[in-house]
Each structure stands twice: as structure tokens, then as C-alpha cells.
C-alpha positions as CSV (number, residue, x, y, z in Angstrom):
1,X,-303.6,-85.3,66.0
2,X,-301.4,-82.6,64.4
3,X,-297.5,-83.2,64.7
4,X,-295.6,-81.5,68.0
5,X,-298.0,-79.0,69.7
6,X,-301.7,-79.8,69.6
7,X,-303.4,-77.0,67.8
8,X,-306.1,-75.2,70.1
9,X,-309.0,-73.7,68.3
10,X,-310.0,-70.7,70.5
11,X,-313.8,-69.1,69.8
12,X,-313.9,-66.3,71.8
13,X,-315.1,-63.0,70.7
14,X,-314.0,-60.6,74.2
15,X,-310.2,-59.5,72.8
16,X,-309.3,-59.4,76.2
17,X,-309.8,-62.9,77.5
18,X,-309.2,-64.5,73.8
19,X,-305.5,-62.8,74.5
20,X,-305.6,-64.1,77.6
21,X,-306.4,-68.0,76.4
22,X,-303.8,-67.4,73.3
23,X,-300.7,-66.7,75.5
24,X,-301.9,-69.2,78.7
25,X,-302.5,-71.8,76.4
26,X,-299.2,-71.3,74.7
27,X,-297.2,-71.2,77.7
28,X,-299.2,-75.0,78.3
29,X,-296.8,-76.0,74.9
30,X,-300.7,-75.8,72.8
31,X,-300.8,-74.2,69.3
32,X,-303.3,-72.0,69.4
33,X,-305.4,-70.6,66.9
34,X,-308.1,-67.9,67.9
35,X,-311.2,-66.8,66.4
36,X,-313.9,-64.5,67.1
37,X,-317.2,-66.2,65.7
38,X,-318.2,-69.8,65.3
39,X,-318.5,-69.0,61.4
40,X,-315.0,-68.0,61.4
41,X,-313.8,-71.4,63.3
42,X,-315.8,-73.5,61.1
43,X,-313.7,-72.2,58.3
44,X,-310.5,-72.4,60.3
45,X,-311.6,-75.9,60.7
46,X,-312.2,-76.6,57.1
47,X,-308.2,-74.7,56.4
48,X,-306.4,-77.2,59.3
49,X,-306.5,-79.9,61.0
50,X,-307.8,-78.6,65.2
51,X,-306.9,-81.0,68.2
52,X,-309.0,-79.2,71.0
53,X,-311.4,-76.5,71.1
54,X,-312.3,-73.7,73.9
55,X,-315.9,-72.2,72.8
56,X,-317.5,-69.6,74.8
57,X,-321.0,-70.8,75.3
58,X,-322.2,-67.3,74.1
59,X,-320.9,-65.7,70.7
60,X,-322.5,-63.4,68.1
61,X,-324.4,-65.0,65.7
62,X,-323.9,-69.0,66.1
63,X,-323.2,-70.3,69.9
64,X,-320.5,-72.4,71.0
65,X,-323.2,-75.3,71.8
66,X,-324.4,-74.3,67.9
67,X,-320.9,-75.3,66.6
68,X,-320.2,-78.1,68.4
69,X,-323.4,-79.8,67.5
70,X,-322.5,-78.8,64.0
71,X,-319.1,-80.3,64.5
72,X,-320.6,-83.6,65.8
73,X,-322.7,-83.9,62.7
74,X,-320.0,-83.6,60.7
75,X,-318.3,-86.4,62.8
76,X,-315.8,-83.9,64.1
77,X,-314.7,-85.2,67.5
78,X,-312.1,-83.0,69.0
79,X,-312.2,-82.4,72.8
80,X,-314.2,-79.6,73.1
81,X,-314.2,-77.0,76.6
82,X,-317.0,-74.3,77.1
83,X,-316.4,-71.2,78.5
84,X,-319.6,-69.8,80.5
85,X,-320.8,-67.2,82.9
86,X,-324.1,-69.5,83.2
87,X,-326.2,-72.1,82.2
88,X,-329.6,-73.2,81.4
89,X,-331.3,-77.1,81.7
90,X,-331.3,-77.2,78.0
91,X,-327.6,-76.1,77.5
92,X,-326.6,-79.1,80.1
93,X,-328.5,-81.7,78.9
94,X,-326.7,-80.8,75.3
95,X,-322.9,-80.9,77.2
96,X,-323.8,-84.5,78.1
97,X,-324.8,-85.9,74.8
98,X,-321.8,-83.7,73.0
99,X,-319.5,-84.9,75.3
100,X,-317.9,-81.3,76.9
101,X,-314.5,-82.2,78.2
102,X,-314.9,-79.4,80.6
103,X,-316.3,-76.2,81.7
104,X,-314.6,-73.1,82.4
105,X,-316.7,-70.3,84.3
106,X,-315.8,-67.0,83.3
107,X,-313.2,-65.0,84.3
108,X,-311.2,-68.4,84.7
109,X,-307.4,-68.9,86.4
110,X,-304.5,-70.2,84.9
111,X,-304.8,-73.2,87.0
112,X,-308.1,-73.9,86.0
113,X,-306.6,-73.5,82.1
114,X,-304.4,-75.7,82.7
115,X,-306.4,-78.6,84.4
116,X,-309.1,-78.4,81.6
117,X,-306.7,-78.4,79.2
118,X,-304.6,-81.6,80.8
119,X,-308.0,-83.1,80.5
120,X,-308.5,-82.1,77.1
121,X,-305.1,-83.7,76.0
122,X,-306.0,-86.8,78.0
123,X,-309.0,-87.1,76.1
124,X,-307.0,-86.6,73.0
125,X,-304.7,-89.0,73.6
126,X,-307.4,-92.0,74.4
127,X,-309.8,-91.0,71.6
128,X,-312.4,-91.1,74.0
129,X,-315.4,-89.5,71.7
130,X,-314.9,-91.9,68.7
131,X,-315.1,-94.8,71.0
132,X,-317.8,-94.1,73.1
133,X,-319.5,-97.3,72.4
134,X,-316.4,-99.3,74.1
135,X,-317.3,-100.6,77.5
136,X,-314.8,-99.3,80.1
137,X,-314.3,-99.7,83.9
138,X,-315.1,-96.6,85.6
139,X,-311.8,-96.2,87.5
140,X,-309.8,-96.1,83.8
141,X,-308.5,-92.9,81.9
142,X,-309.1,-91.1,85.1
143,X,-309.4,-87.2,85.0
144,X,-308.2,-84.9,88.1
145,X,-310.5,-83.2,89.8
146,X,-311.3,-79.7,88.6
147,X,-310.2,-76.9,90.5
148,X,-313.6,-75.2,91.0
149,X,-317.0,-76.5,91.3
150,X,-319.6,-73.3,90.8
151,X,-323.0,-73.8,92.3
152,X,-325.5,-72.7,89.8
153,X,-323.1,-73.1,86.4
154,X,-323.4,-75.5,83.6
155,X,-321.5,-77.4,85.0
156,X,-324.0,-78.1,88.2
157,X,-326.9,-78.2,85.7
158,X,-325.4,-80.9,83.7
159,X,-324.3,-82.9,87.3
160,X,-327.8,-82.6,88.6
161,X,-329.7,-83.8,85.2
162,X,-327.6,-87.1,85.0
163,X,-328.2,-87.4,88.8
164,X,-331.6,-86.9,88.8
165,X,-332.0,-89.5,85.7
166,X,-330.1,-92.0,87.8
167,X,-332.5,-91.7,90.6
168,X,-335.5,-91.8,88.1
169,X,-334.0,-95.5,86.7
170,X,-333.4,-96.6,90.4
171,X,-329.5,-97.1,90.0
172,X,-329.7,-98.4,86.4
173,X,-327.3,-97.1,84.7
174,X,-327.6,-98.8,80.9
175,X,-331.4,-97.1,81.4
176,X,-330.2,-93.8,82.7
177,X,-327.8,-93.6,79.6
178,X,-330.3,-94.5,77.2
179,X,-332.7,-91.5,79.2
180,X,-329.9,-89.1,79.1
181,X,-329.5,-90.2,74.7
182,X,-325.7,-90.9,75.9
183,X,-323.7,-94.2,75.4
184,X,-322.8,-96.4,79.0
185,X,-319.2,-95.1,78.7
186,X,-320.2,-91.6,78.5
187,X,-321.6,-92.1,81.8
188,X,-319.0,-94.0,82.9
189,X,-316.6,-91.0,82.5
190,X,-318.9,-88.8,84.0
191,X,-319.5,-90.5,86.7
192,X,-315.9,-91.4,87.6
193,X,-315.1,-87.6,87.3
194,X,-317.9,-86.8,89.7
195,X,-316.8,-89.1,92.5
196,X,-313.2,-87.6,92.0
197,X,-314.8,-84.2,92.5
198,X,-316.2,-85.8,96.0
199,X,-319.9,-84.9,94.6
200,X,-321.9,-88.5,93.5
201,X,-324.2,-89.3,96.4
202,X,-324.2,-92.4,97.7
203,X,-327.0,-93.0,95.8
204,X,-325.7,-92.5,93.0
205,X,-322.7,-95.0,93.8
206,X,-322.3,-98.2,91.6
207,X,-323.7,-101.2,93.6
């Protein structure tokens, strides 16, 4: 983690919102560092050290899924947020095994900003991606509750996948995880987050 501010790598290619993220962010006491393209960012990446990350979902050339993947590979683990407008099956089931700290749908408030972001530094702060194998209790390194919950966004898709493969393993969560190519704890923090939200079904719940 850099020294003082955490440095905010912003991948936005609309001037207007990336302007918008800069100052917000700034005002949140991040540093933040904006970019147009994914290419750029990877080389931004390559010049300093990053904290967090906001990636819209759609860029020219490379996506933000694209570049966090690539970012993965490379063992790269800084909280990442997407930006989106929509979603697709494909780009949820990704979010789940990349770990997405958070979505932001498009045009977004400041108080949205600034809960994804407080999750974003609590994720920081516990290091959750590089130790995803670690066991934890579902009730620990609690997020809050986002301020929106868009029907129809990434953000649904990705809730409705991991429900749909906990109904398919009958409750079982250590075989939902391995269905869903995510570790236990992943799952655990999804899940925690989704019962904060007031959206797991009952049977979904932990018996």
C-alpha cells in the first residue's frame, strides 16, 4: 500500500465522468491517477505502485474485465470496482472469480463513490484477494450495504449466478464454490454482503 493517500487508478475514457471520479475521489483523501485506456493503465501500473482501481466495464480497445484478468495473471491484486451501464452472464460470472469489490452503474452519486470506495479501502486494508484461501466466518470484515441495488446490472447477474449454483449443490457451499471456480472465502464475502443488502433467500441461508 502506497504511503499517506491510497493511489486510485481511474480507467475511464468519457472526460466528463473521469473528471468527475478524479475530484470525488480526491475529496474521499484518495490519490488519484486517471487514464483513458486499459493499455495506458497497464503502463501506469508498470511506472507506480496503484492501491485500488475503478475500470469502466467498456473502454476502447481492451475492457476493464480484459485488464483486470490481465492484472490477475500477473498476480496483481488491488481492489478493483467496475463501472457499468449493463451486464451480460458472462461478464458476472468473470466479477466473481476476479473478485470485483464493487459495481458502480453509470451515472453514479457521490454517495455511492464513496461507499464503494470505503469498501475498496476495507479490502485494502485486510488483503482480502491474496488470502482468499484463508477460512473466515461469514460475519467478519463486514462490508455496508450498497446504496443501490439495480435490477438487471452486473451486479444482479453476478447475485443470481452464485444463487442459482447454490440451489444447484442443494446448500453446499464448498461445491458451489468449486462450481462457481471461486475459493470458500470468496463466497463467504459474497454472501455476507448479500444478506447485508437484505437479498439471500432463505434458501440460500447457512444452515
Amino acid at each position: 500500500m502506497s504511503v499517506g493517500r491510497p493511489r486510485l487508478l481511474i480507467v475511464e475514457d468519457e472526460p466528463r465522468l473521469r473528471e468527475f471520479l478524479e475530484r470525488a475521489s480526491t475529496s474521499m483523501d484518495f490519490e488519484p491517477v486517471a487514464v483513458r485506456a486499459a493499455e495506458s493503465a497497464l503502463k501506469t501500473i508498470e511506472e507506480q505502485p496503484i492501491d485500488v482501481g475503478i475500470f469502466d466495464l467498456t473502454l476502447p480497445g481492451m475492457s476493464g474485465m480484459e485488464l483486470l484478468e490481465l492484472l490477475r495473471q500477473r498476480n496483481i491484486n488491488i481492489p478493483v470496482i467496475i463501472l457499468t451501464g449493463y451486464g451480460s452472464l458472462e461478464s458476472a460470472r468473470a466479477a466473481i472469480r476476479l473478485e470485483v469489490v464493487d459495481f458502480l452503474t453509470k451515472p453514479c452519486s457521490l454517495e455511492e463513490l464513496d461507499a464503494a470506495l470505503s469498501r475498496a479501502r476495507r479490502r485494502l486494508l485486510n488483503d482480502a484477494p491474496s488470502n482468499a484461501a484463508n477460512e473466515v466466518n461469514p460475519s467478519t470484515n463486514a462490508d455496508s450495504p450498497p446504496t443501490t441495488n439495480p435490477t438487471g446490472t452486473l451486479e444482479a447477474l453476478e447475485r443470481d449466478h452464485i444463487f442459482a449454483a447454490l440451489r444447484y449443490q442443494k446448500g453446499n457451499r464448498a461445491a458451489a464454490a468449486a462450481q462457481l471456480g471461486i475459493s470458500e472465502r470468496t463466497l463467504y464475502y459474497r454472501l455476507n454482503r448479500y444478506q447485508q443488502q437484505g437479498t439471500l433467500p432463505d434458501d440460500c441461508r447457512q444452515r
